[in-house]
MINU-659667 format. One record per residue (C-alpha): residue number from 1; y, z, x. Coordinates in nm, 4 decimals. Layout:
+-----+----------+----------+----------+
! num !       py !       pz !       px !
+-----+----------+----------+----------+
! NUM !        Y !        Z !        X !
...
+-----+----------+----------+----------+
***
This chain:
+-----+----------+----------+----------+
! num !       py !       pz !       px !
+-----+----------+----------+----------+
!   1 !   3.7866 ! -17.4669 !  14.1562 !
!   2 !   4.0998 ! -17.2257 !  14.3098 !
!   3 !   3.9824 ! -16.8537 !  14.1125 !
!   4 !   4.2151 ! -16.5727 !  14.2213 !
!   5 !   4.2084 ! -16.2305 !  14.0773 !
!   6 !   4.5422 ! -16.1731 !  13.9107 !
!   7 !   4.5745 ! -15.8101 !  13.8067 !
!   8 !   4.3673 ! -15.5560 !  13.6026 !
!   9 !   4.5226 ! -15.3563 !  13.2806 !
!  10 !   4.4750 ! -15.1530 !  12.9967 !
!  11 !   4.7812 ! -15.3088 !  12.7897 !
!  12 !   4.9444 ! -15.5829 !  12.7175 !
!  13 !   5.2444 ! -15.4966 !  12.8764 !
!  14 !   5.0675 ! -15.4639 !  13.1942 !
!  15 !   4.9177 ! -15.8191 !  13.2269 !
!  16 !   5.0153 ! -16.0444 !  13.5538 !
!  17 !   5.3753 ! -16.1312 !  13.5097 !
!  18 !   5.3302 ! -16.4691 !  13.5684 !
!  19 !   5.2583 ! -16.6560 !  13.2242 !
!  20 !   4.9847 ! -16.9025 !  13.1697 !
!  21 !   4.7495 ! -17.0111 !  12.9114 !
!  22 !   4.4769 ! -16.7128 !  12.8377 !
!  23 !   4.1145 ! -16.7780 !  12.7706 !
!  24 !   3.9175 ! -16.4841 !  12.7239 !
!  25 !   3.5331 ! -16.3859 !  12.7327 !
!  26 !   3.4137 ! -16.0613 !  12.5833 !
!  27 !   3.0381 ! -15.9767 !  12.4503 !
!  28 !   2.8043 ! -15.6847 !  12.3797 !
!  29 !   2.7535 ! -15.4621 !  12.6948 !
!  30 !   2.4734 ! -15.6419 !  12.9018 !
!  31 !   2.5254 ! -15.9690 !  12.7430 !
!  32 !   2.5630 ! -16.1365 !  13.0999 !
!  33 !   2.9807 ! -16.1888 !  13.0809 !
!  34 !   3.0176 ! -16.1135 !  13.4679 !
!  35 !   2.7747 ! -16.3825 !  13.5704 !
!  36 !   2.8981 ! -16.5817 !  13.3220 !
!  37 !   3.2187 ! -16.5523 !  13.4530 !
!  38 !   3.0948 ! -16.5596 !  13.8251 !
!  39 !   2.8671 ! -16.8772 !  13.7395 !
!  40 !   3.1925 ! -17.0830 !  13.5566 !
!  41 !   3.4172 ! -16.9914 !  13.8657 !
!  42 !   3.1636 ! -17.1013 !  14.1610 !
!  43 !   3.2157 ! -16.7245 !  14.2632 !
!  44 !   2.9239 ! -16.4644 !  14.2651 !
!  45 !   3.0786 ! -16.1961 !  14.3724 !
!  46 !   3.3907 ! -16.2669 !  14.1308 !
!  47 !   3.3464 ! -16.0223 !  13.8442 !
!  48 !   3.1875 ! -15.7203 !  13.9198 !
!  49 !   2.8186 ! -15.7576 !  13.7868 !
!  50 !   2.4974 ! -15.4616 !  13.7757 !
!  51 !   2.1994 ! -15.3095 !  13.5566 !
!  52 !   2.4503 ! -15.0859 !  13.4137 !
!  53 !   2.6266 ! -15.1890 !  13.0929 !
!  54 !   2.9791 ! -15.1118 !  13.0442 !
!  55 !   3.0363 ! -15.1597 !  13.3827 !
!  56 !   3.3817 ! -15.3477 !  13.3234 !
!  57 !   3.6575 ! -15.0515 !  13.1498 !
!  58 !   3.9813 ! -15.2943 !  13.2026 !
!  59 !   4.0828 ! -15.6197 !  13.1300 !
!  60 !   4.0581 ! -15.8423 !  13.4451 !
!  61 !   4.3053 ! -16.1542 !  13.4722 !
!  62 !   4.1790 ! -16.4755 !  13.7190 !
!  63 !   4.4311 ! -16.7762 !  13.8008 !
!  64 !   4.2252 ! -17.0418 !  13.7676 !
!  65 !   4.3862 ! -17.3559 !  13.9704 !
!  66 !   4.7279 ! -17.2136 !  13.9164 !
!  67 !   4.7202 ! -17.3278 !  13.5920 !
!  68 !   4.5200 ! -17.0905 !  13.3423 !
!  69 !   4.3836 ! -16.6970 !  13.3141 !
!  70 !   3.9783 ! -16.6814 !  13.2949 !
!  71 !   4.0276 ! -16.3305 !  13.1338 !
!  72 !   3.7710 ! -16.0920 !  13.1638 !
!  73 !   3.7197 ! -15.8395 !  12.8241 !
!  74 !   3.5316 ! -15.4560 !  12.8266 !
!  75 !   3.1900 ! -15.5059 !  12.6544 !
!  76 !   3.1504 ! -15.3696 !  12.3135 !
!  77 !   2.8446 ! -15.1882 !  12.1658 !
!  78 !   2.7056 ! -14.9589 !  12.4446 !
!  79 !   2.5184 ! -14.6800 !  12.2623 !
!  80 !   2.5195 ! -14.4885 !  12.5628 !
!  81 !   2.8580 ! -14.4549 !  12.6032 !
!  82 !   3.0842 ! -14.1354 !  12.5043 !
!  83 !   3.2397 ! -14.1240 !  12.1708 !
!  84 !   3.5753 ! -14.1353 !  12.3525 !
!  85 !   3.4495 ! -14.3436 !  12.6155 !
!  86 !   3.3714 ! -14.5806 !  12.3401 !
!  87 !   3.7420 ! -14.5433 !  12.1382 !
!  88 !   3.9114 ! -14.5882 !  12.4792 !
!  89 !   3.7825 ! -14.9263 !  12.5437 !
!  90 !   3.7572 ! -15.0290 !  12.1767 !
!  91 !   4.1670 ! -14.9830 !  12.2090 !
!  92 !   4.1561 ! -15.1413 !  12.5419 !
!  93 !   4.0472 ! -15.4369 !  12.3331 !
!  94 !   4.2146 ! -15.4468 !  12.0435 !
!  95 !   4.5414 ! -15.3776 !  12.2204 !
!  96 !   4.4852 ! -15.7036 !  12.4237 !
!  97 !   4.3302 ! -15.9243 !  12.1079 !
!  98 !   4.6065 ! -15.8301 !  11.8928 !
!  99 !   4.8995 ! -15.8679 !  12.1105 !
! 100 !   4.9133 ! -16.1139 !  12.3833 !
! 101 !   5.0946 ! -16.3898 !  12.2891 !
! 102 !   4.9043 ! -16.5954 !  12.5296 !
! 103 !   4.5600 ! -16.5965 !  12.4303 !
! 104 !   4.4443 ! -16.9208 !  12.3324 !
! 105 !   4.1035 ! -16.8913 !  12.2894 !
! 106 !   3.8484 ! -16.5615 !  12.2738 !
! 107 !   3.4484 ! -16.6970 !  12.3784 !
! 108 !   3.2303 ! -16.4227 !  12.2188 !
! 109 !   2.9016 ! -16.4156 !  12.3895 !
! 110 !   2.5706 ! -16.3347 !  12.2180 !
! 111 !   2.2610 ! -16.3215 !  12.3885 !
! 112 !   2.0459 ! -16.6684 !  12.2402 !
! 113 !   1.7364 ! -16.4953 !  12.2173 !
! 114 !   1.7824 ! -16.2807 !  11.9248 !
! 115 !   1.9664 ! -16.2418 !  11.5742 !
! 116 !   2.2832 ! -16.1407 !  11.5629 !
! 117 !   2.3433 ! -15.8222 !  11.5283 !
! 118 !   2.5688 ! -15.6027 !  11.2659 !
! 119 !   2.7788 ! -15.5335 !  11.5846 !
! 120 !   2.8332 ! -15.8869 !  11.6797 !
! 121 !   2.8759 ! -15.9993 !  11.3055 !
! 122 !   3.1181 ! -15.7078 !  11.2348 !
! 123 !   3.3456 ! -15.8050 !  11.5783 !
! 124 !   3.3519 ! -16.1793 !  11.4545 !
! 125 !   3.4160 ! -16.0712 !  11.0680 !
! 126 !   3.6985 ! -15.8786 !  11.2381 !
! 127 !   3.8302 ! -16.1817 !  11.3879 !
! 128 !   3.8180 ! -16.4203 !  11.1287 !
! 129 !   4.0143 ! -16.1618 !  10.9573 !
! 130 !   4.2972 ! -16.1305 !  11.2046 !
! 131 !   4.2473 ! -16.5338 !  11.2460 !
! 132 !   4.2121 ! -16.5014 !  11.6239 !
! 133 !   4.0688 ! -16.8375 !  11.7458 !
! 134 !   3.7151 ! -16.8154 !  11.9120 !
! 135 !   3.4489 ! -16.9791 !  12.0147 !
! 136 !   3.0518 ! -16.8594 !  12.0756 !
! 137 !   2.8441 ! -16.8427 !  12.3695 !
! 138 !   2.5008 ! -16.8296 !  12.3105 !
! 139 !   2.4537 ! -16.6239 !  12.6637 !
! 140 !   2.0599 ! -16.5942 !  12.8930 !
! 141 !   1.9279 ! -16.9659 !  12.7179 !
! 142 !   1.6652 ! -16.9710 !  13.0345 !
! 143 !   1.4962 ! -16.6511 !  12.9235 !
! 144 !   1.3354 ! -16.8545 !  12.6745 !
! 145 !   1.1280 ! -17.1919 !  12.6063 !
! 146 !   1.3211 ! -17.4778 !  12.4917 !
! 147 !   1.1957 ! -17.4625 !  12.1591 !
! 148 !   1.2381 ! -17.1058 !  12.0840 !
! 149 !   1.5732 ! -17.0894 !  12.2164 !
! 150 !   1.6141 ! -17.3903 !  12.0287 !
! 151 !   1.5180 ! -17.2370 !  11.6807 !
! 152 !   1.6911 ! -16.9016 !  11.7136 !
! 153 !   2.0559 ! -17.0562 !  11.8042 !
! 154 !   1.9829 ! -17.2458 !  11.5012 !
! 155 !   1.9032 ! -16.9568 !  11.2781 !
! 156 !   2.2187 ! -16.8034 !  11.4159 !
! 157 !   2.4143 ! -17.0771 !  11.3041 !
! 158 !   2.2989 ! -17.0517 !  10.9634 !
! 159 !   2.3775 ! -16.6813 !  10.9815 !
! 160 !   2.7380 ! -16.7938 !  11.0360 !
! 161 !   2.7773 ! -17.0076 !  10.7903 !
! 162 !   2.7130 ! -16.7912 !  10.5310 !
! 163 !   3.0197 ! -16.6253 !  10.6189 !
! 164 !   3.2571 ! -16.9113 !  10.7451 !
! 165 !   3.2799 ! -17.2465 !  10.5861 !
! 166 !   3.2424 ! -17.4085 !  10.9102 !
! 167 !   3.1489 ! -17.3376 !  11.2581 !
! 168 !   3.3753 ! -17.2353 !  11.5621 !
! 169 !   3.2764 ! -17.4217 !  11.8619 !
! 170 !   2.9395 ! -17.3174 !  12.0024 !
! 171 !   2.7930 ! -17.3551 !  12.3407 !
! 172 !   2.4587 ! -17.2611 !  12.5389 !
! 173 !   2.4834 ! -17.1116 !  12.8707 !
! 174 !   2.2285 ! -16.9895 !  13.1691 !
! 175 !   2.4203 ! -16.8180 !  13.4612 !
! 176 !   2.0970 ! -16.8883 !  13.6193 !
! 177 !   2.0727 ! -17.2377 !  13.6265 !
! 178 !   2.4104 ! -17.3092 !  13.5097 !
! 179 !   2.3429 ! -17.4762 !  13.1701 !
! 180 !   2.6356 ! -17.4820 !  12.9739 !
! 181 !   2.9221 ! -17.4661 !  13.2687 !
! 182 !   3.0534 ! -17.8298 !  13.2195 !
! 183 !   3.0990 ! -17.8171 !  12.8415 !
! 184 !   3.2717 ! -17.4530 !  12.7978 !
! 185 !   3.5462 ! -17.5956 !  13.1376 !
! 186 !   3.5600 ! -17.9024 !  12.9609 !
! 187 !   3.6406 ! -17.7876 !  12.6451 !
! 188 !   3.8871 ! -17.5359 !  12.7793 !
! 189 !   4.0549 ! -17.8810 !  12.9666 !
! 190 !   4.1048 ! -18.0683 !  12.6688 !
! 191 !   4.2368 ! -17.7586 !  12.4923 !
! 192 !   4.4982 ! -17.7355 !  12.7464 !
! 193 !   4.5622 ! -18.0622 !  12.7479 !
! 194 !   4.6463 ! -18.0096 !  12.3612 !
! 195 !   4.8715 ! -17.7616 !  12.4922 !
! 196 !   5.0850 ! -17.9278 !  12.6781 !
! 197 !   5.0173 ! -18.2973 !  12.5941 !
! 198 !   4.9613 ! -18.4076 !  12.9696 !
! 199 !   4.6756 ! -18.4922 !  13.1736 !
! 200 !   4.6128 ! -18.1783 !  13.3818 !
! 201 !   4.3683 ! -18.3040 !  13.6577 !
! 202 !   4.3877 ! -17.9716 !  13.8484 !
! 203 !   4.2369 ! -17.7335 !  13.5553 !
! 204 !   3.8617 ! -17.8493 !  13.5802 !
! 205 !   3.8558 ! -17.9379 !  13.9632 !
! 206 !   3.4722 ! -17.8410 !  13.9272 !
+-----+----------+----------+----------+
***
């Protein structure tokens, strides 16, 4: 896989010129979206990782195979963060949710060993709301036993549904050990492959 950093910005209007397809990961602060992001594009040192949360302030565009963004989203949620800090990057976010035309898919990560929280819940209410197509990432699945991990994504599920009718696509990731890599590029393949109605070889070249 071909990963190139494209651009950082803090609107819209400031993306990469070039247009492609947009699919974009965002999560609580400290979720694990760098690695993620690092572990899906065979890079380590792609997205800026560290202890710190919040570490990522702008929105980071990646050409992936000259064919798609892998864009990289602000955490929400860190307590620790200024009240200003906090409404600068919440309108980082919103700005780019609400207004590029090219987003195709937002993967909201939640960490799979514990309930969702009000914030996640809240973030996806919001979305559902503004009917901005996502998908979930249940984020850090080898911090826990099989069958724990097992029984909390499922709980989480159920939490879901009593909100939605149905559920967006879900998938279960390790940056670690790289559980969950082939489904979330494969999925994003045959979505683009929906886009365009042609058998793009180049866009999962894992």
């Amino acid at each position: 896989m071909e990963a190139l950093f494209a651009g950082s910005s803090t609107r819209v209007t400031d993306r990469p010129k070039q247009v492609f397809p947009e699919f974009a990961f965002i999560g609580r602060s400290n979720v694990g979206k760098s690695s993620l992001v690092n572990m899906l594009c065979n890079n380590k040192k792609l997205a800026m990782t560290s202890a710190t949360p919040g570490k990522t302030q702008v929105v980071n565009h990646f050409l992936i195979n000259r064919s798609w963004y892998l864009v990289d989203l602000p955490g929400y949620g860190y307590a620790k963060m200024s009240k200003s800090g906090k409404q600068r990057l919440n309108q980082i976010i919103r700005n780019y949710i609400s207004l590029s035309p090219d987003l195709v898919t937002l993967f909201v990560l939640i960490d799979s060993r514990h309930d969702i929280g009000k914030t996640d819940m809240d973030f996806l209410t919001e979305l559902g709301e503004s009917r901005i197509p996502f998908s979930i990432i249940f984020t850090k699945a080898d911090k826990s036993g099989d069958a724990a991990r097992d029984a909390q994504i499922e709980k989480n599920k159920k939490q879901i549904l009593e909100y939605w009718e149905e559920l967006p696509p879900v998938f279960v990731s390790s940056s670690v050990n790289g559980m969950g890599k082939e489904e979330i590029l494969d999925y994003i393949e045959s979505v683009l492959k929906q886009l365009d109605g042609t058998d793009m070889t180049n866009v999962n070249n894992k």
